[in-house]
C-alpha positions, 0 to 999 in steps of 0.5 A, a space after each residue: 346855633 347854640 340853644 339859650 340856657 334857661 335861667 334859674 326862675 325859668 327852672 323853678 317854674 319848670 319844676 313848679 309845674 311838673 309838681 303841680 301836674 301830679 297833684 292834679 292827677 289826684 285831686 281831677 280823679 273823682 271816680 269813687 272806684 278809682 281814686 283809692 288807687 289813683 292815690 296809690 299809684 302817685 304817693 311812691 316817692 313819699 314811701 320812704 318818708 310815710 313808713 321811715 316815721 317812729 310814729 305809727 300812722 293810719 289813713 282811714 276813709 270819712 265815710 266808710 271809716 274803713 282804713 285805706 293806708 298805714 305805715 310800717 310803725 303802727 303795723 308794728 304797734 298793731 303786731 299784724 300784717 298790712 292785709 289784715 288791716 287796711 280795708 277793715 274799719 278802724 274801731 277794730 283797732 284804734 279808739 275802740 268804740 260803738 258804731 255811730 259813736 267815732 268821737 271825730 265823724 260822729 261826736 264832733 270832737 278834735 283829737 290833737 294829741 289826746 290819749 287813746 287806745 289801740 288794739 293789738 293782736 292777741 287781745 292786748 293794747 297800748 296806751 297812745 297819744 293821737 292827733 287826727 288830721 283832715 285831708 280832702 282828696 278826690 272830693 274824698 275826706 280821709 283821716 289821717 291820724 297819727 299816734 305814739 305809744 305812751 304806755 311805758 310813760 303812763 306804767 312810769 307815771 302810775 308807778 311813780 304815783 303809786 309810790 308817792 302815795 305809800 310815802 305820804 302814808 307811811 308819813 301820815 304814820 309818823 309823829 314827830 315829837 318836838 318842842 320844850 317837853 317837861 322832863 323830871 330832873 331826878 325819876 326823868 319822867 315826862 309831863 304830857 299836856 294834860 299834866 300827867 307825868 308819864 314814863 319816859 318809854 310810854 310817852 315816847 312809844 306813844 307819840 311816835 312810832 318807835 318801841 324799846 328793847 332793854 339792856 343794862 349800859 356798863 356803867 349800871 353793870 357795874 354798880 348793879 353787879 360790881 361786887 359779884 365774883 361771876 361779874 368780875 371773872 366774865 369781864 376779866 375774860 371779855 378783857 383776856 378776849 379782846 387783847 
């Protein structure tokens, strides 16, 4: 006699339960020795997923405010190995701060996508965005926190700043002159708004950044100089030169 095949609603709560049996094996586990552990025995089919993420990512005890877990990113960030990490208390690494000052456990602040540092090996740190998360599990409170590094942005930024500024400045500096300016018709001095009447170079050195090198235009050199014997045989030879 043929066995009746389930149906798809059956099958969905078939799985549903199977899903909810390994929640249950977490969250009935209240041994504060074992619940670490039982966590870990029970998270393998979220590896891929928790260590594949381009954000770095800590897991840290409420209490202890020691770290339990962190993914592949963040050790990367961090520049060291898993075990020199998990079991140590997260200031060490991560928005360095006095103990009984946690601006989450002690402060009471929410940090959802807020800028922070993280310590990396050697003395150095970067600039990150961090958005911390509370999980109950096994009558436990973890915290996960997630983070990106901006400290490329922030350099970008600071050196965008950084030359905006000097552009302002340099404008600052700068004096353009405009406007219907009183301009003698024979000796071409100018009159300022004084009444003065002032050299044509003075008044615009003055009131701009730009300076004079002289010269003498062909026109004037040749009524300067026309009739000189030297002036006429250099231009004959500039004209020999150019053909």
């Amino acid at each position: 006699m043929d066995s009746k095949k389930p149906t798809y609603e059956e099958l969905e709560q078939r799985i549903a339960a199977k899903c909810n049996d390994s929640v249950h094996s977490i969250l009935d586990t209240t041994d504060d020795t074992t619940y670490i552990q039982q966590l870990s025995d029970n998270k393998d089919y979220l590896d891929a997923l928790f260590n594949s993420t381009l954000s770095g990512v800590i897991v840290v005890d409420a209490d202890s405010r020691k770290i339990v877990d962190i993914n592949e990113t963040a050790l990367e960030m961090l520049g060291r190995s898993k075990n020199k990490v998990v079991g140590k208390e997260c200031h060490n690494f991560v928005c360095p701060a006095e103990r009984g000052k946690c601006p989450i456990a002690d402060l009471g602040h929410t940090v959802d996508r807020s800028e922070r540092i993280l310590l990396t090996v050697n003395g150095g740190s970067r600039k990150i965005l961090k958005t911390v998360k509370t999980l109950a599990v096994a009558e436990k409170n973890l915290y996960i926190e997630s983070f990106i590094d901006i400290t490329d942005l922030k350099e970008a930024e600071q050196a965008r700043e950084k030359l905006i500024g000097e552009l302002s400045e340099a404008l600052e500096k700068v004096t353009v002159l405009s406007g219907l300016m009183p301009i003698c018709a024979k000796c071409k001095k100018i009159r300022d708004d004084k009444g003065y009447w002032n050299n044509l170079e003075s008044y615009i050195e003055k009131y701009s950044e730009a300076s004079f090198s002289h010269g003498i235009c062909p026109e004037c050199s040749d009524k300067m100089y026309g009739d000189q014997d030297w002036y006429i045989k250099g231009k004959k030879k500039r004209k020999n030169d150019k053909e």
